[in-house]
C-alpha positions as CSV (number, residue, x, y, z in Angstrom):
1,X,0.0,0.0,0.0
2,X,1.5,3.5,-1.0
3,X,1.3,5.7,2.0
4,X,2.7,9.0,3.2
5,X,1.7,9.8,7.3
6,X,3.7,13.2,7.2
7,X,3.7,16.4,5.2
8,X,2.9,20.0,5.6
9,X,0.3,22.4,3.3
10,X,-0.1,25.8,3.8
11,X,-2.0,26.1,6.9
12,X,1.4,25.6,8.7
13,X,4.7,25.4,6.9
14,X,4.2,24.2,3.6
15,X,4.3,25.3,0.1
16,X,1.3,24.2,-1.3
17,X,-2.8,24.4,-0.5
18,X,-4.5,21.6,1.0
19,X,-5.8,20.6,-1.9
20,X,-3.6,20.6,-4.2
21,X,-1.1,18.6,-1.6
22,X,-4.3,16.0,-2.3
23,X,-4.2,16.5,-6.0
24,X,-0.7,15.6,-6.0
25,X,-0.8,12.6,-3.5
26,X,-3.5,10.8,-6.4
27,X,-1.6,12.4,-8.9
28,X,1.7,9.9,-7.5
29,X,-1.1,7.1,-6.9
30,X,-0.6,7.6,-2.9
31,X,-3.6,5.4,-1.2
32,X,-3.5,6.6,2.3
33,X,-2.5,10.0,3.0
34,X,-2.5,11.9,6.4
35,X,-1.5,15.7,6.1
36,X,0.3,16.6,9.6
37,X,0.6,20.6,10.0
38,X,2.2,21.4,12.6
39,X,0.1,22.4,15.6
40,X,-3.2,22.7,13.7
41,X,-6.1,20.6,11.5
42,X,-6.9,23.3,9.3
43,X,-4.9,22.1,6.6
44,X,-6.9,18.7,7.3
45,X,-10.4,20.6,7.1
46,X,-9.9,21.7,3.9
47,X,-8.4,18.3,2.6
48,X,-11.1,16.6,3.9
49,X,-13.7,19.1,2.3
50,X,-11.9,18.8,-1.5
51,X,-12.0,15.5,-1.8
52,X,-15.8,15.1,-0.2
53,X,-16.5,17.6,-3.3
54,X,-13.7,16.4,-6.0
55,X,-15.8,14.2,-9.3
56,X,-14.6,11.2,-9.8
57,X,-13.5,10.6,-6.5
58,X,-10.3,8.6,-6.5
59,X,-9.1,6.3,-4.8
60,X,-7.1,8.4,-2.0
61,X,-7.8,7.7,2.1
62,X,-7.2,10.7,4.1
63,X,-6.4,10.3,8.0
64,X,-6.7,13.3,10.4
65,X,-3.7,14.1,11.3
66,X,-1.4,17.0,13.1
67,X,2.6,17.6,14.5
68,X,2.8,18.7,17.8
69,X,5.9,20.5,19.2
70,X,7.3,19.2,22.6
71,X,10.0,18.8,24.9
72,X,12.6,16.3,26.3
73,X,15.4,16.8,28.3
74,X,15.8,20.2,27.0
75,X,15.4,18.4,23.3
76,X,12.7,20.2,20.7
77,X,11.1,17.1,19.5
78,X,7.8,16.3,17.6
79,X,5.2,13.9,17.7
80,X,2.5,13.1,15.2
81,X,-1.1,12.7,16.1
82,X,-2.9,10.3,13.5
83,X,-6.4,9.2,13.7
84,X,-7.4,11.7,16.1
85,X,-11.0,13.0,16.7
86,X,-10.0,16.8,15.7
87,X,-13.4,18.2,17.4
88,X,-13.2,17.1,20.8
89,X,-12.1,19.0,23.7
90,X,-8.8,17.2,23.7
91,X,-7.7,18.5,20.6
92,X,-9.1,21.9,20.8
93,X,-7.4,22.3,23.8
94,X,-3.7,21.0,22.2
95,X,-4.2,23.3,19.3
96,X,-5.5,26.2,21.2
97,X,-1.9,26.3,23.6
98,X,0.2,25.1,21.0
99,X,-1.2,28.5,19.2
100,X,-0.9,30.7,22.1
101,X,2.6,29.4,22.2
102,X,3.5,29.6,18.7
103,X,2.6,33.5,18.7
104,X,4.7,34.1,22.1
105,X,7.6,32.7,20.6
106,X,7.5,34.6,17.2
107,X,7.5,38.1,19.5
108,X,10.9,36.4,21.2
109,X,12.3,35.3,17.7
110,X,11.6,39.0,16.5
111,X,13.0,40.7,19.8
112,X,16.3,38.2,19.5
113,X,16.5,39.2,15.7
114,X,16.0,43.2,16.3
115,X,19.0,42.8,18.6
116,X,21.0,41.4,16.1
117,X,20.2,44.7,13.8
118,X,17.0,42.8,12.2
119,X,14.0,44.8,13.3
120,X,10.3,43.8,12.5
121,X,10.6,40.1,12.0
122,X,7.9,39.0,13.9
123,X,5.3,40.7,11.9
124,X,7.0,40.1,8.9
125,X,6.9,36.2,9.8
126,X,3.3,37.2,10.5
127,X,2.1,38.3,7.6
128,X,4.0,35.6,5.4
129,X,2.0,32.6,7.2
130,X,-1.1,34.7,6.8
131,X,-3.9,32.0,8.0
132,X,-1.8,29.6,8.8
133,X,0.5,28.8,11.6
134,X,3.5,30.7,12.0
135,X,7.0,29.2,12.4
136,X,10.9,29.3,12.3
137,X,10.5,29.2,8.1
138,X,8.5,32.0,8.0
139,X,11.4,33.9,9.4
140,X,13.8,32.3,7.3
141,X,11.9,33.0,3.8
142,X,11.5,36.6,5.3
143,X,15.3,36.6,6.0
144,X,16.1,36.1,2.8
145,X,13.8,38.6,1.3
146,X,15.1,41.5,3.1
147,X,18.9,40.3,2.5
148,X,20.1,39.6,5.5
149,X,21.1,35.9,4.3
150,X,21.7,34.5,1.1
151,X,19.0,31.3,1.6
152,X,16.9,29.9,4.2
153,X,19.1,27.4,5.0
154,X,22.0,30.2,5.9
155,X,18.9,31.6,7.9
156,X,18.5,28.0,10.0
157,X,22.8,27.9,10.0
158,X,23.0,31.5,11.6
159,X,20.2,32.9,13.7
160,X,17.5,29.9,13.7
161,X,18.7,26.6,14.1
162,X,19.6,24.3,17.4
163,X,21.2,26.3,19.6
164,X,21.1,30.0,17.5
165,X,19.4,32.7,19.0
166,X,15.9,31.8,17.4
167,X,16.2,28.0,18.6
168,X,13.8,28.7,21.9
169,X,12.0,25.9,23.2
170,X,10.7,26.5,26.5
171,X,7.6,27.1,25.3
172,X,6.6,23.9,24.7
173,X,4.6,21.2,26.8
174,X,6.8,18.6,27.7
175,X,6.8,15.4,25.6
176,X,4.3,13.2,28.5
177,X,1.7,15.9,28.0
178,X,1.5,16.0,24.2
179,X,1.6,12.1,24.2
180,X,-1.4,12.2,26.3
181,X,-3.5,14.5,24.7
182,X,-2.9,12.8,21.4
183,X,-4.3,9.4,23.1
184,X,-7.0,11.5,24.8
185,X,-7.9,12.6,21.1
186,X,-8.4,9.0,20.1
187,X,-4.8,9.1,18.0
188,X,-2.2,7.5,17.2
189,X,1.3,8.9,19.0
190,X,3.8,8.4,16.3
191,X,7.3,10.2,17.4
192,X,8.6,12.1,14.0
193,X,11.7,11.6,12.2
194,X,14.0,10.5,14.9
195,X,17.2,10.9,13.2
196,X,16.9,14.5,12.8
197,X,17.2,15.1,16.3
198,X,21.4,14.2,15.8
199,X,21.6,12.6,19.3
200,X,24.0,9.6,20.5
201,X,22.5,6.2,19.9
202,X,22.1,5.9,24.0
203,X,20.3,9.6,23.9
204,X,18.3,8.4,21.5
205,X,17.4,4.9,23.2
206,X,16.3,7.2,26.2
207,X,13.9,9.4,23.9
208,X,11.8,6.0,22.9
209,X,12.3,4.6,25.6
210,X,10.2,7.7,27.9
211,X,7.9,8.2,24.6
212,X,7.0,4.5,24.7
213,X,6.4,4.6,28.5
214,X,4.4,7.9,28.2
215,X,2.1,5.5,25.9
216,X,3.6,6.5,22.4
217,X,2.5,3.8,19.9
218,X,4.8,3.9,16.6
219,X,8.5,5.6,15.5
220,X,8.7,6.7,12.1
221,X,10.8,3.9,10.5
222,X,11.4,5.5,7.2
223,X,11.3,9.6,6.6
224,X,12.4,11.1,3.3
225,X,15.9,10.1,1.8
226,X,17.4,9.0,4.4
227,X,19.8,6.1,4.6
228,X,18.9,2.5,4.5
229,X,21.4,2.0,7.0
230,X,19.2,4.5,9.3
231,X,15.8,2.7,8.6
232,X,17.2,-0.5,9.8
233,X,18.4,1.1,13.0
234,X,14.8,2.7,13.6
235,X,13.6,-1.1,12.6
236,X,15.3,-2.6,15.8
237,X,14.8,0.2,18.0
238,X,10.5,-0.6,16.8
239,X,11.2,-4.5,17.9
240,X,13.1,-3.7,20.4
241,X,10.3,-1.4,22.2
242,X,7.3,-3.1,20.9
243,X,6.0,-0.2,18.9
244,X,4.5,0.3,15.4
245,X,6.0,2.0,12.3
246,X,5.4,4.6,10.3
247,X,6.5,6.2,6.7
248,X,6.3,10.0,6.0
249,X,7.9,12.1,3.1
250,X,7.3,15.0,5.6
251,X,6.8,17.1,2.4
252,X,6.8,20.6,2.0
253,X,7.0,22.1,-1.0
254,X,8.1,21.1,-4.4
255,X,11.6,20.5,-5.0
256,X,14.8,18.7,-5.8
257,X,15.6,17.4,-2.2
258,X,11.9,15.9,-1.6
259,X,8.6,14.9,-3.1
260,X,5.4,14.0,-1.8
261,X,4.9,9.5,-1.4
262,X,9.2,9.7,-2.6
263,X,9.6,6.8,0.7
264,X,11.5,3.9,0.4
265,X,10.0,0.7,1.2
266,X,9.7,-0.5,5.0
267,X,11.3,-3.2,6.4
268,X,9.9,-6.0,6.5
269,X,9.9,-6.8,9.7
270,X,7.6,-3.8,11.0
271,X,4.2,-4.2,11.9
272,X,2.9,-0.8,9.9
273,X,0.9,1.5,11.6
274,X,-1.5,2.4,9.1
275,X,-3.2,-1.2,8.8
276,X,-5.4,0.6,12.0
277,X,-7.4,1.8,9.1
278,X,-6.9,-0.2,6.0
279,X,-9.8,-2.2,6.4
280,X,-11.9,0.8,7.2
281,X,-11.9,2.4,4.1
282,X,-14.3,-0.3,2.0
283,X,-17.2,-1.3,3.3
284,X,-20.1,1.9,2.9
285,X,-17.7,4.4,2.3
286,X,-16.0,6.3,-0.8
287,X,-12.3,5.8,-0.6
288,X,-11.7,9.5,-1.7
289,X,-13.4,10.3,1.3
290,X,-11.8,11.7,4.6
291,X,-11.8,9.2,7.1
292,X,-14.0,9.0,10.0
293,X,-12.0,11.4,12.8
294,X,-11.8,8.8,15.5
C-alpha cells in the first residue's frame, strides 16, 4: 500500500494548499494520506472538504492528522497525532496552547532578531503565514527577502537553528503531556523523524524509551531520503520497544531534495501502523473520502 503519514500544506509550513497537496498525492497514486501541519487541523479541514467535493473521486484515504511540538530533556522534539477525533475537547485544547505558544515565541524570535540589527521580524513572519500557523521558516523566507542571508538554509545555520538565538523551546509542553493528549484525542502517538534530532544512539534509546512509557505507539521507521542503514536502526529500536512503524515524506513544497509519497520501502519486519485503518476504508464508504476522525 503506498502511503505517506507526514507532510505540511499551507495552513502551517508548507508550500502548497491543502488541496492541491491531495491532487498531487493521487496524482503519485498515494492510497493513504495523512497531512500533519504542525500544531493545527486546518490544513486537514480543507483536505477533507476537496476531496468530499472532487468528481470522480479517486481512490485516495485521508487520516486526520497533526505535528505537535514538545519537549525532552531540553530536546525540541515532535510527535505526530494520527487518527485523532479533531473536534473534541482534547484537541481543541492541544491546538488552542500550542497556538498561544507559537505566537509568544515569534514576538521572542523578533526581539532576538531586532538585537541582532533585524528589526520587525515578527510581523514580517506574520504576515507571510497569513492563516496559517506561523514558524521558524517564515522567518527564514523573510530573511532572505530583506537580504540579510543568502537562503533559508543560511537563515537556519545563523540565527534559527539548534542552539542560534531563534532556537527557543521553553515554550513547549513537555513530551508526557502532548503524548497524552494525542491518546486522549483518540490518536495514534507516532514520534517524528528520529534521526533528525542528531543525538547519541544511548540519547536516542532514552527518547523512545520515555515516549513508549508515556504510551507513544509507533516511530517513524522510514522519513524522506534518508539512509537505508538508518531505517534499519529505527527497525530494531520498533522491535526492540514493541512499537508500530510509520513512513512519511514529511513534504513541503516542491523541489529537488523531496517529493510528496518519494519513501522507500519499509522493512519488512515492522508491523505498519497504518493497517489501523486499511480495512476501514471499503465497506459503505468512498475511498476518496476523509476518514471518519476517531
Amino acid at each position: 500500500m503506498r502511503v505517506d503519514l507526514h507532510c505540511h500544506s499551507r495552513a502551517s509550513d508548507g508550500g502548497l494548499t491543502p488541496a492541491e497537496l491531495c491532487e498531487r498525492a493521487l496524482q503519485r497514486s498515494l492510497q493513504m494520506l495523512a497531512i500533519t501541519d504542525h500544531d493545527t487541523v486546518a490544513g486537514y479541514r480543507a483536505a477533507r472538504d476537496h476531496l468530499r467535493s472532487r468528481e470522480p473521486a479517486g481512490a485516495l484515504t485521508l487520516l486526520a492528522g497533526v505535528e505537535y511540538s514538545c519537549v525532552w530533556q531540553n530536546l525540541g522534539v515532535h510527535v505526530v497525532g494520527l487518527g485523532i477525533d479533531i473536534d473534541c475537547e482534547a484537541s481543541r485544547a492541544a491546538q488552542a496552547a500550542l497556538r498561544a505558544a507559537r505566537l509568544q515565541r515569534a514576538e521572542l524570535i523578533g526581539a532576538r532578531l531586532a538585537r541582532l540589527g533585524m528589526p520587525d521580524t515578527c510581523a514580517g513572519a506574520l504576515a507571510l503565514a497569513g492563516d496559517g500557523q506561523v514558524g521558524r521558516p517564515h522567518f527564514a523566507r523573510l530573511l532572505v527577502q530583506r537580504g540579510h542571508v543568502r537562503s533559508e538554509e543560511e537563515a537556519f545555520d545563523r540565527y534559527l537553528g539548534t542552539g542560534r538565538p531563534g532556537d527557543i523551546k521553553a515554550l513547549w509542553p513537555q513530551l508526557e503531556e502532548v503524548v497524552a493528549r494525542i491518546t486522549a484525542a483518540g490518536g495514534v502517538p507516532v514520534l517524528a523523524h528520529p534521526i533528525k534530532y542528531r543525538q547519541t544512539a544511548t540519547r536516542l534509546r532514552k527518547l523512545i524509551l520515555a515516549f513508549q512509557e508515556a504510551g507513544g505507539a509507533a516511530l517513524e521507521v522510514v522519513v524522506g531520503r534518508q539512509s537505508a542503514d538508518e531505517s534499519r536502526f529505527l527497525a530494531q529500536l520498533c522491535r526492540q520497544y514493541g512499537l508500530q512503524a510509520s513512513v512519511g515524506s514529511d513534504f513541503h513544497r516542491p523541489g529537488p531534495w523531496c517529493e510528496l509519497g518519494d519513501i522507500a520501502a519499509l522493512p519488512a519486519d515492522c508491523e505498519p501502523v497504518w493497517r489501523r485503518w486499511q480495512e476501514a476504508t471499503t465497506e459503505g464508504e468512498q475511498s476518496c473520502t476523509a476518514m471518519r476522525e476517531r
